[in-house]
N, C-alpha and C positions, 0 to 999 in steps of 0.2 A: 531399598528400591524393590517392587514387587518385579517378580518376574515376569509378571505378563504386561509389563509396561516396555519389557524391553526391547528392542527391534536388531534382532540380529542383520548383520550386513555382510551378504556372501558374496556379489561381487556388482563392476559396474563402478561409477562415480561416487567416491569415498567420499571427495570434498561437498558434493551436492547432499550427499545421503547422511553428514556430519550436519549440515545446514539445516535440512528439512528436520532432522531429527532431533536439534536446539528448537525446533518452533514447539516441537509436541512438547516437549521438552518444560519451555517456558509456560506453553498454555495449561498445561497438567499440574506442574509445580510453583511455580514463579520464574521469576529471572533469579533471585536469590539465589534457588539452591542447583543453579547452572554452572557446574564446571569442567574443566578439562576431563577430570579424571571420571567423576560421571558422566558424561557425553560418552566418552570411549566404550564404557560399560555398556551404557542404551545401548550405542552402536554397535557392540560385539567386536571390538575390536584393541590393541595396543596401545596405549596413551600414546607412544612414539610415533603409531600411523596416523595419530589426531593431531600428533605435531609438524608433520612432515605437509601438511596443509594450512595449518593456521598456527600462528608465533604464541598466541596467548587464548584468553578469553575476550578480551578487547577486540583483537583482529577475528576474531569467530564469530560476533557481534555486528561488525561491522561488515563483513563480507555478508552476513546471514538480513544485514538492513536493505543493503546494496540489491537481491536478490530478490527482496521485497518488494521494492522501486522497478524490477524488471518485469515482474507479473503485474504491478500496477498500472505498468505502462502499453503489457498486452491487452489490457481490460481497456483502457483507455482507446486503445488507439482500433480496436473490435468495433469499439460504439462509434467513433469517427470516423470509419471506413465502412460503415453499413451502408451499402449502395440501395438497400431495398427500404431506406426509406428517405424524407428529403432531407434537409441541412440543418431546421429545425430542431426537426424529432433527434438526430446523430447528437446534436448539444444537448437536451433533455437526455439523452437516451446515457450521455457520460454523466451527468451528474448523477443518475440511477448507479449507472458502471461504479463511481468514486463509492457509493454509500455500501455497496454490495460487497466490494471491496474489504472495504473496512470492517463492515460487520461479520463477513464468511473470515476474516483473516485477522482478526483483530490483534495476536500477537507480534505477527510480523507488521502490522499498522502501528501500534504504538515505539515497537522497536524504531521503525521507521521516524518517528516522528516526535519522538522522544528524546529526553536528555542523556539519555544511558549511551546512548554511540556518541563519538565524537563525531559535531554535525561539518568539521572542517575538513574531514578527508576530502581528498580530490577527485577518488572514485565514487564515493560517495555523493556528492555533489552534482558531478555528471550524470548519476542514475537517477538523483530527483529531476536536476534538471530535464530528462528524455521525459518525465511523467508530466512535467508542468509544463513543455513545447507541447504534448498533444493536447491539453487545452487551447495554448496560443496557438498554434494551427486549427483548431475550428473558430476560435474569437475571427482570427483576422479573411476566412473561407467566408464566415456569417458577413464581416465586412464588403467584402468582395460584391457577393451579390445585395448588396444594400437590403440587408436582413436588418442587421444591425447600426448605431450610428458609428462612423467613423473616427472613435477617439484614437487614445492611447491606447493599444490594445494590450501591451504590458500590464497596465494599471486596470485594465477589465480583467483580464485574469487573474489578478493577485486580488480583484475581488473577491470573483465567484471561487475559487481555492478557499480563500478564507470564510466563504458560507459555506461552502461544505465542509471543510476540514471543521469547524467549528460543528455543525449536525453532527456528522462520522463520528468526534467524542463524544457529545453527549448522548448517543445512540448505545457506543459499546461499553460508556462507562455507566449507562443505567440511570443518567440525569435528566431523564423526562420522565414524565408521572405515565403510569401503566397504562392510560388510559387515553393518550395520545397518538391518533391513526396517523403512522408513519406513512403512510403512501400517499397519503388525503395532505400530510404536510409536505412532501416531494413536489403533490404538485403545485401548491400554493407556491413555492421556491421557486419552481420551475417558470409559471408566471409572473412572478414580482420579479424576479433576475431578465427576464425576454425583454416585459416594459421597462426595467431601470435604462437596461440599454438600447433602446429604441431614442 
């Protein structure tokens, strides 16, 4: 490990700064060559103060998903609380938020959204869930004022999730040809998803 990759850690939140520092971690190297014993190193610190936070690699993993899902769900819940524009724009403005997301953060995205954590944890679970309520809370706000048609709004959100979670990969895994105006296809999304649910 080169030395100027390392991050020393003088003081402040060990467990967060263990976190943050599995992402560069991952983004730099891989998830592969991710271990307890390198983590502590980056970190400048005791494998025993890496343990005194996290049991394994597993649990580093999944606290480090968990923590993913909390920033997802600050970006999320920005664009649905933007008072300065209407109700509309707040639902386009997250689907922008999700893609943003995913591409500024793509390790902690795939972490997230990946096989590598175990997706049954309970904390885990809960932290996606807070990210997919603040969709369902503007689905059913669009409801409200008869923006939108009054379905299922579960099943309108586990739509629009699934077009973007679907873009968001092909975007950070490089499976659209080079020559594909991302923003010119946002908005194309952005209209085909408004009229589907109308």
């Amino acid at each position: 490990m080169k030395q100027e990759n390392k991050q020393k850690y003088h003081h402040g939140d060990l467990r967060l700064a263990l976190i943050k520092a599995a992402i560069e971690m991952i983004h730099q190297q891989g998830i592969d060559q991710l271990t307890m014993r390198n983590l502590s190193e980056w970190v400048g610190v005791s494998r025993t103060a890496a343990y005194r936070h996290f049991a394994d690699k597993a649990d580093l993993l999944t606290a480090t998903a968990i923590e993913g899902f909390k920033m997802f769900s600050q970006a999320l819940k920005a664009a649905r609380l933007d008072n300065s524009v209407d109700e509309l724009h707040r639902f386009r403005n997250m689907g922008q938020a999700y893609i943003r997301f995913a591409v500024e953060n793509s390790a902690y995205y795939r972490l997230m959204f990946g096989d590598i954590v175990v997706q049954k944890n309970e904390a885990l679970q809960r932290a996606c869930d807070l990210s997919f309520n603040e969709l369902l809370a503007m689905i059913e706000q669009l409801q409200r004022i008869d923006k939108i048609a009054n379905d299922d709004a579960k099943l309108q959100a586990i739509y629009i999730w699934s077009l973007m979670h679907g873009l968001a990969s092909l975007i950070i895994d490089n499976k659209l040809h080079a020559d594909v105006d991302i923003d010119g296809l946002m908005v194309f999304i952005d209209h085909s998803i408004t009229k589907s649910l109308i």
